[in-house]
Every structure is written in structure tokens, then in C-alpha cells.
C-alpha positions, 0 to 999 in steps of 0.5 A: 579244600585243606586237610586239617592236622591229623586228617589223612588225605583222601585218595581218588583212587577208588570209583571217582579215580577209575572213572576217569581212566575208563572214559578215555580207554572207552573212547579209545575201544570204540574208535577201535572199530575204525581201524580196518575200514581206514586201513583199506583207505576208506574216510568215514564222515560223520556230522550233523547241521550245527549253525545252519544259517551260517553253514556250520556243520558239527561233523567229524572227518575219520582218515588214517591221519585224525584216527592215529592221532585220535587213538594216541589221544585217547589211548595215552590219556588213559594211561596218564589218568591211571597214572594220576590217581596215585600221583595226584590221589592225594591233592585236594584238588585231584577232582578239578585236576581230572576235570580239566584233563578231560576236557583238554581230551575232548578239545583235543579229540575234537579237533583232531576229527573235526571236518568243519574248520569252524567248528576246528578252531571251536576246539582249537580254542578249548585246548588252549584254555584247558591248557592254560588251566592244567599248566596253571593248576598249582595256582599258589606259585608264581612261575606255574601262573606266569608259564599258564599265561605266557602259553595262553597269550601266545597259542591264543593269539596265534588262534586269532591269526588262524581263526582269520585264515580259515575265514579267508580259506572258507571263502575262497573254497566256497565251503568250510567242510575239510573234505571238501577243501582238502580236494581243491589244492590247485585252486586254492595255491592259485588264488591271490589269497593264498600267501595271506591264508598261508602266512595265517595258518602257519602263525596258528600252527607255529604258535601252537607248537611252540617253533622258533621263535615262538619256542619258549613257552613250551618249556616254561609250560613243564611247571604243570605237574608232570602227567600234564607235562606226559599228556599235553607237551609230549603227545598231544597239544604241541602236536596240534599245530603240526596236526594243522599242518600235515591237515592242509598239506592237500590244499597249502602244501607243494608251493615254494613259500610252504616248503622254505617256510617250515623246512628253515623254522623246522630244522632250526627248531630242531637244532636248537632245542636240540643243544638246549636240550643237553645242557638241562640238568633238570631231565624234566626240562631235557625232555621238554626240549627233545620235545621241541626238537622233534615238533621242528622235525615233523613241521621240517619233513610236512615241508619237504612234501615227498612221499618219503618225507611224509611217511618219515614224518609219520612213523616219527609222530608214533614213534615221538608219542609212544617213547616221550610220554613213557619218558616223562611218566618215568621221571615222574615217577622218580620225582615222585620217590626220591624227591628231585628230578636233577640228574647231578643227584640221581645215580644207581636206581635201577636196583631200587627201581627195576620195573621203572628203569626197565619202562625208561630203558625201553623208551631212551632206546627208541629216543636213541634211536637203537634197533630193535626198537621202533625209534631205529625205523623212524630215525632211519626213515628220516635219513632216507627221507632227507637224502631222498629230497632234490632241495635242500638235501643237506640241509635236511639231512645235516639237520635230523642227523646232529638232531639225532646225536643230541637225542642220543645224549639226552637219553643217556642223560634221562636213562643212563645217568640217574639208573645206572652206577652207584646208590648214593646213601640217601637214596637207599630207601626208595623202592619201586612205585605203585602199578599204577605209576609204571603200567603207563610207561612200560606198556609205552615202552613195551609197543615200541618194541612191538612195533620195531619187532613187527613194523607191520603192525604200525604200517598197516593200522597207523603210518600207511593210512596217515601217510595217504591223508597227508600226501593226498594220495595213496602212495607205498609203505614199507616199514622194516627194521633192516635190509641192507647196509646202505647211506642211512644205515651208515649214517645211523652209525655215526649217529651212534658214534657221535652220540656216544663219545658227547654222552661221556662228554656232556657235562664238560659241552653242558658248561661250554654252552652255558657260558656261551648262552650267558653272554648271548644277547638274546634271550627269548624268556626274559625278552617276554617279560619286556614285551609284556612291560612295553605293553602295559606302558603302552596301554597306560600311555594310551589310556591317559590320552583317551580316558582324561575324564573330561568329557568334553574331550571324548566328545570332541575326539569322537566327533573328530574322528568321525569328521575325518573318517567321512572326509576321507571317504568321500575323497576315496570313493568319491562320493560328491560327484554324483549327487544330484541335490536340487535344493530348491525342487526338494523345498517345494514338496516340504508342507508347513508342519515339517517346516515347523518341525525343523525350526522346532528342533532347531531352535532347541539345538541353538538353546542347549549350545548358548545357555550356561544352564545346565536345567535349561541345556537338558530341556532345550535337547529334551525339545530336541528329542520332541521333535524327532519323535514328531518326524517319526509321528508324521512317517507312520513310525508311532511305536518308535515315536512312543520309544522316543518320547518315554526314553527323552522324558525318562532321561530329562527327569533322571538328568534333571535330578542329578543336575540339581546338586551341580552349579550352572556352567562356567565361562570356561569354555566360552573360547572353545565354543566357536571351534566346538560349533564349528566341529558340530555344523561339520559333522552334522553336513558331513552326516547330512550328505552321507544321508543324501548320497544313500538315498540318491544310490540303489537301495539293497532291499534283499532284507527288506524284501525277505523281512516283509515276506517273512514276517507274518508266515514265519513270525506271525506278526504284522509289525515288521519292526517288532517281528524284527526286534522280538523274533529275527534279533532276538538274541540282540534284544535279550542282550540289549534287555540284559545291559538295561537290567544289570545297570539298573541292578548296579544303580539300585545298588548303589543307591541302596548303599548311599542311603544305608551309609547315610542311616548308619552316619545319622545313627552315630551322631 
């Protein structure tokens, strides 16, 4: 939809604009009422049969972990669709842009509650499409469609990994109902599985929050229009996969492999994004590698596993959500009024803009970790946490405490730099944006300094009830802003230090990094471009050996294939051994008419593989065909008979007509013809004694049985084959019917056309 010239742009900031921020804010009331029961430790279950038949259940599991992360959800989408209605008001496509921001909230909400792994992975899967298309919405630019891509094929594949674990996971624990999985954590770590449903489930959750060395998509993915970047990049999506994993802590966490796996991936993610994240001078990409380093922090203390790590992790997840969003709707903000997020051209806003800055403020002092804002207790938390662990005390800890500096700088250089000092001329017109624009990120701010002046708040209704999901069991809470000078408050002071003195230092730590990431041998970005070549090299390599055109060669490398495929079997089953073949007793209980029924179809084999017609090929299998059609005639198969014989009649005519048009076959292939008969008599004997061995062993005849018994009952009908086809496998004969209907659609077509360019040829002769 484009606006024509002297058109102005409509607005959604009317009913269609406010719709869209009361359907979160009504979901985020009504999950309000959950909140006393959970604080009490209750877990409401809520679910109904989805897939009976193959035990899948749509329910929804609601415990102090999934309704924390619920209400963010919700609550957070709120303020970001309120937020959109003037940053996006404008865009012609701001419906399409609601549309799939609401249905990225309801993948995310339902994987957040979902209790059934299966239908977990359902909305797994409904994030990452609607993800694809919210990163890829400016559908016109090149980079917003290469960073919509490149997310989708790495979290996509990863979903696959995890789709795979949660098979084996649901197989091994007999259900695939989290609440009951979640009970079972010994015997799940003790079963011969576990490393492969591990290694599955961490590609999934390593994949989806973008950690090391899965890292890069994530900041590419900031090409979205900034309230995607808010909602999906800073609390909710790359949170899935940490959400996966503080999950299954219960059932995969306390094993060796768990703990090295994300404490090493989560404290190197944490580093590097980290120094990455100060050397950006775009302070949207600053933002998104904080991002990065705050998902390696959570993934990094889920593997630690102590109940002070959990709870650290915990109050870091609230504390990340509610002062990362703020940030990144801030700075939206700022985009939006003067036109460049670069911070070498931003200074001095706060006079122009002093309920942003105010908003800002408030969250670079929680992502500093400065009292009195909540982002002191979580940072302190993570230092106790850290100094608390028996393995891998300084590796922890010397991680969150060189991640905690950079953090300080980087807030200083998405805050500090571009409010404060002095208004350059050009700036001199901005003024303040629209309430709607900074209600968002001030009421973000303002519960980060609620919840640090009253940690009780945050302790009682989210960080205690999340703690207990993720560790299993109940364990103390005790949120507080300061008690004592002790080795994390020291080290919260040297954290401010540090950061203070690489504050006044970063541009000249900015350019040291940039030349040593220029001379750098790996570079993630550009090796995606590579791989993404190699594979289309690869596909075109393979396509040009298996897709030749000839159709001779896919006959005989499918032949082949199968050739070796059932040599291989039955040298590793060992499948000759114990076949009894008395050739001569079975050839007694053959009658005269089977006899003529072989010979009739033989002979029309050795007819279609000797003549050089192609007519008289066609009828030879055409005789074949007949023959096939007797035997099932003379096995009490009539319908299937009849199938037979309308198909074989239908596919000589059509065949013969086309057939027509072509010359007889050449002698081209007459060298080839004994290596070709030679291919045909193996693969018939070979198919020959897969068939005598079945018939030799035990049959399984549970689905006979139940088909037999089930047939008229459920079905109300006498033929078992039909009932079968019509009613059991309806849904593979609707499809079968529907590939039958398009090609001949695609047939009718096709010939209409040929005779319409025919009409219009003889017309213009």
C-alpha cells in the first residue's frame, strides 16, 4: 500500500492501534491472578487432549519460572505495541507489522507454559518463523533480509537438534508431560541416552540465544525496526533458550557434562560480547551485545546449578528484561527525533529530551549496576553466587566481574554520552517524543528502581517462585540491597572503578580493538557468507551427478542403491541362514493356472527388455501388468484387481500417444544391456528372498488383528482394504486424491496452453 503524493499517511493510533496494546495488557491481568498461589508454591496444570492417539496434550504447566517469564511477555509487549503506534503509526504496513508481533507473543507465551514437550517445540517453532518475519519486515533492504535469514536457518536447525531430543527425552521418561519429566531427573542422567538428549537439547538452546559460537545472528537480527529489537532481542526470544534450559535443569542439570557445557560456552559468551559490545558506536549494536552477554551470564549460572546460582540467575533475568528494553526503546526514541543512533554525533539531549533521558537514566544505572536500582542486587547476587561455587570459583567470578566493567561502559556510552555535555547546532530542534514513545521505558525504569528500593516485591511474586522451578526444590530467598561490606560489595566497587576509568578511556580501547579484530583470522559474519556458498556448491555439484536427465541413470542408481542396500542387510542381519527354502515341495502345491500366470508375465518382461519398439515395450509391461492383476484376481483381491487393470490400461493409452511422436529405440544402449539384465535379475532375487524370509518369520498381526476387529464396529464397513484406505488413512487418501488432482490441473493446463499458442500461430499465418 503506497502513499501517493500530497496523501498524508494514515495513523494506527486509533482503535486498531489501541487493540493491539490491550490484548497483551489483558493477558498480562489475567495471569495477575496466578500470581499468590505460585508465591505459595502451588503449580497449576491446565491442559486439554490435543493428539490423543499419540499422546499429546494441549496443557500448560504455570510455576513461579513460566509465569515470571509469562508476565514479562506480556507485560513488556505491552508497552512495546504502545510504543509502536507512533514509531510505526505511519508505515503502511504497521497492520502486517502488529500481526506478526502478536503472533511472535503468542509462540512465546506458549512456549513459555506449554507442559507438553510437543506441543513446546510447536511454539518453539512459531517464535522462529515470526521472528524471521519481524527482523525481516523492511522487506525492501538486502541486510534486513540476509539477517531474517541467516536467524532462521541457524535457530530453525537448531530446532530440528531439539525437536530430536525431545523424541528421545519422551521416550526414555515414558511421557512427554514436563511435569512429570521434571520428577524424574535421576533416572533420566542415568540412562545411556542422556549424553545424546543433552548434546540435542543444548544445540537447540545454544542456537536460540545466539551463544558462542552461534553468537552472530543476534546482532545482525538488530536490523528490525527497533520495537522488534525491544521485545524480541532483549526480553523475550533469545530468552527461549536459556528459558529451555533453567526448564530441564530438574531433569539434565547436576551432571559433569551439563556444568562444563554452559559454564565454559556461558562465560566465554560473556566476555566477548562484552568487549564487542564497547567497541560499537552504533548504541543500538552496543545494546545488542550487552544482550549477548547477559544470555552467556544466565546460560553461565543455570550450569553452576547451586541454589545461590539459580537464584542469582534469576533476579538477573528480571533485572536484564525490565533495564534492556527500556534501553532499546530509548534509543529508539532518539532515532526517532534526530535521525542517527551513532554515539560520535549524539551529545547533550538531555535539555531537549528530559523525560527520555530521565527513562535512560534509570536503566543505565540498573545495567551499571549502581544502588539503589535493582541491577546492584543482581550484580551483587552474581558475585556471591560466583565466590560461593566449589568448581570453577574463578572462572565464574573473574568472568561476571570483567563482564560487569564493560557493562558499566557501555552504559555510559548509551546514556552518558549522547545526554549529557553540550547540544551541537543541528540538534537544537529536537524536542521531547510522544507519551506513547516514553511511557514504555520510563515505567521500565521506574520498576527498576521499585524493585531495588522494595526487593521484597521482586522476591516474593517473582525471583523466590522462579528460583524453587529451576532448582527443584524450595530453597531461601533473600533479596536485599545492602547488609554488610563483604568480598562482593568489594567487588562492586572495583567494578565501578574499573568501569569508570574504561569509560573515560573507550574510544581510545574502542580503536585498540578494532585493529586487533581487523587482523583477526576469524570472523564469524563473513564465514556465514562462506558456508552458505560451500553449500550451494555442494547442492549444485550433487544435483549435476544425481539429476543428469538421463533416465536410464536413475533407474540404475536406484536399482543399484537398493541392490546394496539389501546385500548389506542380510550380511548384518544375517538373514540366509535361517531360511528353509524347499524349492521342489513349494512347486508341488503350485496348479496349472499360476504356472501360466508366471509364464505369462514372464514373457512379457523378456518382450519389454529385447524389442527396440517403444510401442511394443509399453504393451509387453502392459502384459505385465495383466498378469499382476490375475494374481490378485486369483487371491480374492478383486477391487485391487480392478485398480490394477484401469491404472495399467490408463498408462498404456496415455503412454502410447506420447509414444507416437518419438523414434524406435536405438542401439545405443545395446552394451549396456547385459550389465542392465544382470542389475534386474539381482534385484528381483534379492526382493525375491526379502519376501521368502518374511514370510518364513513370525508375522506381527497386531494391525491386522485390530483392522479386522475394528473394521465394521468403528467403521461400519465389511472391506477391510477400503475401511483402510477411506476411514483409518483417510488423511493419505485425501493426499494421495489431491496430488492426483493438481497434476492433472497442471496437465490440463499445460495442454490448454499448447493448443491456445497452436490457434494463435495459425492465426498469424
Amino acid at each position: 500500500m503506497a502513499t501517493t503524493a500530497g496523501e498524508v499517511p494514515r495513523v494506527y493510533g486509533g482503535a486498531a492501534g489501541w487493540i493491539s496494546v490491550l490484548i497483551p495488557a489483558a493477558i498480562f491481568a489475567w495471569l495477575t491472578q496466578f500470581l499468590a498461589p505460585v508465591a505459595a508454591g502451588e503449580t497449576v496444570l491446565i491442559g486439554v487432549d490435543w493428539v490423543p492417539s499419540m499422546e499429546v496434550r494441549l496443557s500448560f504447566l504455570i510455576d513461579g519460572l513460566s509465569l515470571t517469564f509469562a508476565l514479562l511477555i506480556s507485560g513488556i509487549g505491552a508497552l512495546v505495541t504502545l510504543y509502536s503506534t507512533q514509531y510505526l503509526g505511519r508505515h503502511p504496513e504497521y497492520p502486517r507489522f502488529v500481526l506478526f508481533l502478536l503472533l511472535f507473543m503468542a509462540g512465546m507465551l506458549g512456549l513459555v507454559l506449554a507442559d507438553n514437550l510437543i506441543a513446546l517445540f510447536v511454539f518453539w517453532e512459531i517464535t522462529t518463523i515470526s521472528s524471521y518475519l519481524l527482523i525481516g519486515f523492511d522487506s525492501d533492504s538486502a541486510k534486513s533480509r540476509r539477517s531474517a535469514l541467516q536467524a532462521l536457518l541457524l535457530t530453525a536447525t537448531g530446532g530440528l537438534a531439539l525437536l530430536a531430543g525431545m523424541i528421545l527425552l519422551g521416550t526414555v521418561a515414558g511421557s512427554f508431560e514436563l511435569s512429570v519429566i521434571l520428577g524424574m531427573g535421576d533416572e533420566i542422567r542415568a540412562d545411556p541416552l542422556y549424553l545424546p538428549i543433552l548434546i540435542l537439547f543444548l544445540a537447540g538452546a545454544f542456537t536460540k540465544s545466539a551463544q558462542f559460537p552461534f553468537h552472530f545472528w543476534l546482532p545482525n537480527a538488530m536490523a528490525a525496526p527497533t520495537p522488534v529489537s525491544a521485545y524480541l532481542h532483549s526480553a523475550t526470544m533469545v530468552k527461549a533458550g536459556v528459558f529451555l534450559l533453567a526448564r530441564m535443569n530438574p531433569a539434565l542439570g547436576g551432571t559433569e557434562p551439563w556444568f562444563w557445557a554452559l559454564v565454559i560456552a556461558g562465560g566465554f559468551t560473556t566476555v566477548f560480547a562484552s568487549l564487542l559490545a564497547v567497541r560499537q558506536t552504533d548504541i543500538k549494536q552496543v545494546l545488542a551485545y550487552t544482550t549477548l552477554m547477559a544470555l552467556g551470564a544466565l546460560t553461565l549460572f543455570i550450569g553452576a546449578g547451586t541454589s545461590d546460582a539459580i537464584k542469582a540467575a534469576m533476579i538477573f533475568l528480571v533485572v536484564h528484561s525490565l533495564y534492556k528494553a527500556a534501553l532499546f526503546l530509548m534509543i529508539g526514541l532518539v532515532d526517532h527525533e534526530t535521525g542517527t543512533r551513532e554515539v560520535e554525533e549524539l551529545r547533550g539531549l538531555a535539555r531537549k529530551m528530559p523525560v527520555t533521558f530521565l527513562a535512560g537514566a534509570l536503566a543505565a544505572i540498573s545495567m551499571a549496576g549502581i544502588p539503589p536500582l535493582i541491577g546492584f542486587i543482581g550484580k551483587e547476587f552474581l558475585y556471591k553466587a560466583g565466590l560461593a561455587l566449589d568448581t570453577g570459583q574463578l572462572w565464574v567470578t573473574g568472568t561476571i566481574f570483567a563482564a560487569s566493567v564493560l557493562m558499566f561502559v557501555a552504559a555510559g556510552i548509551s546514556v552518558a554520552r549522547p545526554f549529557l555535555g553540550r547540544l551541537p547546532d543541528r540538534l537544537s530542534a529536537t524536542h521531547e517524543g510522544p507519551a506513547a514513545m516514553w511511557i514504555g521505558p520510563l515505567t521500565l525504569g521506574a520498576l527498576g528502581l521499585l524493585f531495588g528500593l522494595s526487593s521484597g516485591l521482586a522476591e516474593t511474586w517473582l525471583v523466590a517462585p522462579a528460583t524453587w522451578a529451576v532448582y527443584g526444590a524450595e530453597t531461601k530467598v533473600d533479596l536485599y540491597l545492602f547488609r554488610e561490606v563483604n568480598a562482593a560489595f568489594l567487588l562492586s566497587l572495583a567494578t565501578f572503578a574499573a568501569g569508570l576509568v574504561l569509560y573515560l578511556a573507550h574510544r581510545r580501547l574502542r580503536a585498540v580493538m578494532a585493529r586487533a579484530i581487523e587482523i583477526s583470522p576469524i570472523r564469524f559474519d563473513p564465514a556465514w557468507d562462506r558456508v552458505l556458498d560451500g553449500l550451494k556448491a555442494l547442492a549444485a555439484w550433487q544435483t549435476g551427478i544425481l539429476q543428469s536427465g538421463v533416465l536410464q541413470r536413475y533407474m540404475v542408481t536406484i536399482l543399484g542403491t537398493l541392490a546394496v542396500g539389501l546385500l548389506a542387510t542380510f550380511w548384518a542381519k544375517d538373514v540366509l541362514s535361517p531360511i528353509d527354502l524347499d524349492l521342489a515341495g513349494e512347486l508341488d502345491t503350485l496348479q496349472f493356472t499360476q504356472f501360466a500366470i508366471v509364464g505369462f508375465i514372464c514373457a512379457g518382461a523378456l518382450l519389454a527388455a529385447c524389442t527396440s519398439s517403444r510401442m511394443t515395450a509399453v504393451a509387453a509391461l502392459g502384459v505385465v501388468g495383466v498378469g499382476v492383476a490375475l494374481i490378485f484376481i486369483m487371491f480374492s483381491a478383486p477391487d485391487v484387481a480392478i485398480t490394477q487393470l484401469l491404472v495399467e490400461t490408463l498408462t498404456i493409452v496415455l503412454v502410447a500417444v506420447a509414444m507416437l511422436k518419438l523414434p524406435t529405440l536405438g542401439l545405443r544402449t545395446e552394451a549396456r544391456r547385459p550389465w542392465h539384465a544382470a542389475l534386474a535379475v539381482a534385484v528381483g532375487g534379492l526382493v525375491t528372498l526379502v519376501l521368502i524370509a518374511v514370510l518364513q518369520g513370525d508375522i506381527d498381526r497386531r494391525l491386522t488383528d485390530y483392522f479386522e476387529a475394528a473394521s465394521w464396529p468403528e467403521a461400519y464397513g465389511r472391506n477391510i482394504v477400503n475401511v483402510i484406505l477411506v476411514d483409518f488413512r483417510a488423511l493419505d487418501t485425501f493426499g494421495e486424491i489431491a496430488v492426483v488432482v493438481i497434476a492433472a490441473l497442471a496437465a490440463f493446463a499445460l495442454l490448454r496452453g499448447t493448443r491456445g499458442r497452436r490457434a494463435a500461430e495459425g492465426e498469424g499465418e
